[in-house]
Every structure is written in structure tokens, then in C-alpha cells.
C-alpha positions in Angstrom: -30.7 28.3 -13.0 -32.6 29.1 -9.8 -31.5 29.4 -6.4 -33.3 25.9 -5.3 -31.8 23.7 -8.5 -28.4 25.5 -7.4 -28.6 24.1 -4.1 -29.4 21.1 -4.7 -26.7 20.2 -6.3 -24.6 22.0 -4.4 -26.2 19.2 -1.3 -26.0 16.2 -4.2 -21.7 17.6 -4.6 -21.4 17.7 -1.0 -22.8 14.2 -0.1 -20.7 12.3 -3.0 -17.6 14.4 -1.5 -18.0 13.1 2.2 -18.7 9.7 0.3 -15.5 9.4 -1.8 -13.8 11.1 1.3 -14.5 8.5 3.5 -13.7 5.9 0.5 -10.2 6.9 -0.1 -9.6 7.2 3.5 -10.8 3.8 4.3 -8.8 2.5 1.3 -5.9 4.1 3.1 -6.4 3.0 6.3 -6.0 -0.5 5.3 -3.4 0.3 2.9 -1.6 1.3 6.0 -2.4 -1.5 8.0 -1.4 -4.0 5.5 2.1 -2.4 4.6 2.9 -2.5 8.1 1.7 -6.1 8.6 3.7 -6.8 5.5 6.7 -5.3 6.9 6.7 -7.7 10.4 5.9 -10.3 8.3 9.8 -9.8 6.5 11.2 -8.6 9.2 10.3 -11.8 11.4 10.8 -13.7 7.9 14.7 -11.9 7.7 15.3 -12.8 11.3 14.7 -16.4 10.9 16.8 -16.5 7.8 19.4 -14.6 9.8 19.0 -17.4 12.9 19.5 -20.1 10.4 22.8 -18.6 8.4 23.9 -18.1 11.9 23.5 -22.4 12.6 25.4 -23.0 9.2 28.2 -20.6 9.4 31.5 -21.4 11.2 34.5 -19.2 12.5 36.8 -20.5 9.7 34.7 -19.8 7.4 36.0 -17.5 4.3 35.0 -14.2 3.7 33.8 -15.0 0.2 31.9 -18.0 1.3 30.3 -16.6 4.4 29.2 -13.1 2.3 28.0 -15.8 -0.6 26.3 -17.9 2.3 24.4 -14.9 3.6 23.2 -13.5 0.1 21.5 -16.9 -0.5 19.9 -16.7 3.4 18.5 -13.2 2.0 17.4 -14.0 -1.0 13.9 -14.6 0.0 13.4 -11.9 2.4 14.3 -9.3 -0.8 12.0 -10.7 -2.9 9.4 -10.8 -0.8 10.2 -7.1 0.3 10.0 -6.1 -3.3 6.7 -8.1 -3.8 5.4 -6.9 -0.8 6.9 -2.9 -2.3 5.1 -3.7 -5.7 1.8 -4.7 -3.9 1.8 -1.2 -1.8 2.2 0.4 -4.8 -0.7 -1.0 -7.0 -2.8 -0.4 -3.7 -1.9 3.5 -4.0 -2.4 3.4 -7.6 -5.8 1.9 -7.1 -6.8 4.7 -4.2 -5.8 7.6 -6.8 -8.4 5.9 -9.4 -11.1 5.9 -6.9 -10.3 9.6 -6.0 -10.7 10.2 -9.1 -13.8 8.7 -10.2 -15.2 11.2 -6.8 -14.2 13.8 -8.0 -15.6 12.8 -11.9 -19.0 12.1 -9.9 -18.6 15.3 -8.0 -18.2 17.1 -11.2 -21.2 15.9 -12.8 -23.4 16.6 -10.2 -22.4 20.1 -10.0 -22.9 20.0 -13.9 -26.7 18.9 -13.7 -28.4 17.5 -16.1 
């Protein structure tokens, strides 16, 4: 191999790096952004179920009935919590697959033909 076929792709390996850099950083970014969104969204969502177990429940209430009360208020903000959790979680997966395809392409084009 020559000096000019080694730098070349050594350029080709450098541009697909800064590519699938900027890829996986941007498919961070808005896995970021959207976790956090996500994370208003049930905390605003908790809040309101909280206001509204507050309307319904009285002073004389029993312990058992006021927990039981408040578990069914809940039960919506932790599944959406744990939907929102599963989502995050098949974004990251999906972000480690692109990285890896990069690097794959990275590989190959240090490989040559």
C-alpha cells in the first residue's frame, strides 16, 4: 500500500467518524430533550391526579381507604412513567446500533477495498 492510498483512507475514516459523531450526538440530544419533556409531562400529570385525590378525600376518612384511594389516583402516572422509562430505553438502544454501524463503516473504509 502507498503512502497516498493510505491517506486517503485515513481522510475517508475520518469524515465517516465526524459523521456518525455528530449522528449519535444528535440522536442524544433529542433523547435528552424528550426524556425531560416526558418527565414534566408526569409530573404535571401526577400533580393533577394528586389535586383531584385531594377533592375526593375527607378527614374521616380511613387509613385503608384513603391509601387505597390514592393508589388508584397514581395508577396512571406509574404507568405512564414506566412507558415513558421503556420508551428512553429503546431510544438508547437504538443510539448504540447507530454507533455501531459508524464504527462498522469506519472499519471498512480503513480496510479498503
Amino acid at each position: 500500500m502507498n503512502a497516498n492510498t493510505m491517506l486517503d483512507r485515513q481522510h475517508a475514516a475520518n469524515l465517516l467518524a465526524w459523521q456518525g459523531a455528530m449522528r449519535v450526538s444528535g440522536l442524544l440530544s433529542l433523547s435528552l430533550v424528550g426524556s425531560v419533556r416526558k418527565g414534566l409531562e408526569t409530573y404535571l400529570l401526577c400533580l393533577r391526579h394528586g389535586a383531584d385525590y385531594i377533592k375526593s378525600a375527607s378527614l374521616g376518612d380511613t387509613p385503608e381507604k384513603a391509601v387505597s384511594t390514592y393508589a388508584d389516583a397514581m395508577n396512571e402516572c406509574v404507568e405512564k412513567s414506566w412507558q415513558d422509562y421503556r420508551n428512553s430505553l429503546q431510544i438508547w438502544l437504538l443510539t448504540q446500533d447507530e454507533a455501531l454501524i459508524w464504527v462498522n463503516k469506519i472499519d471498512r473504509a480503513l480496510a479498503g477495498p
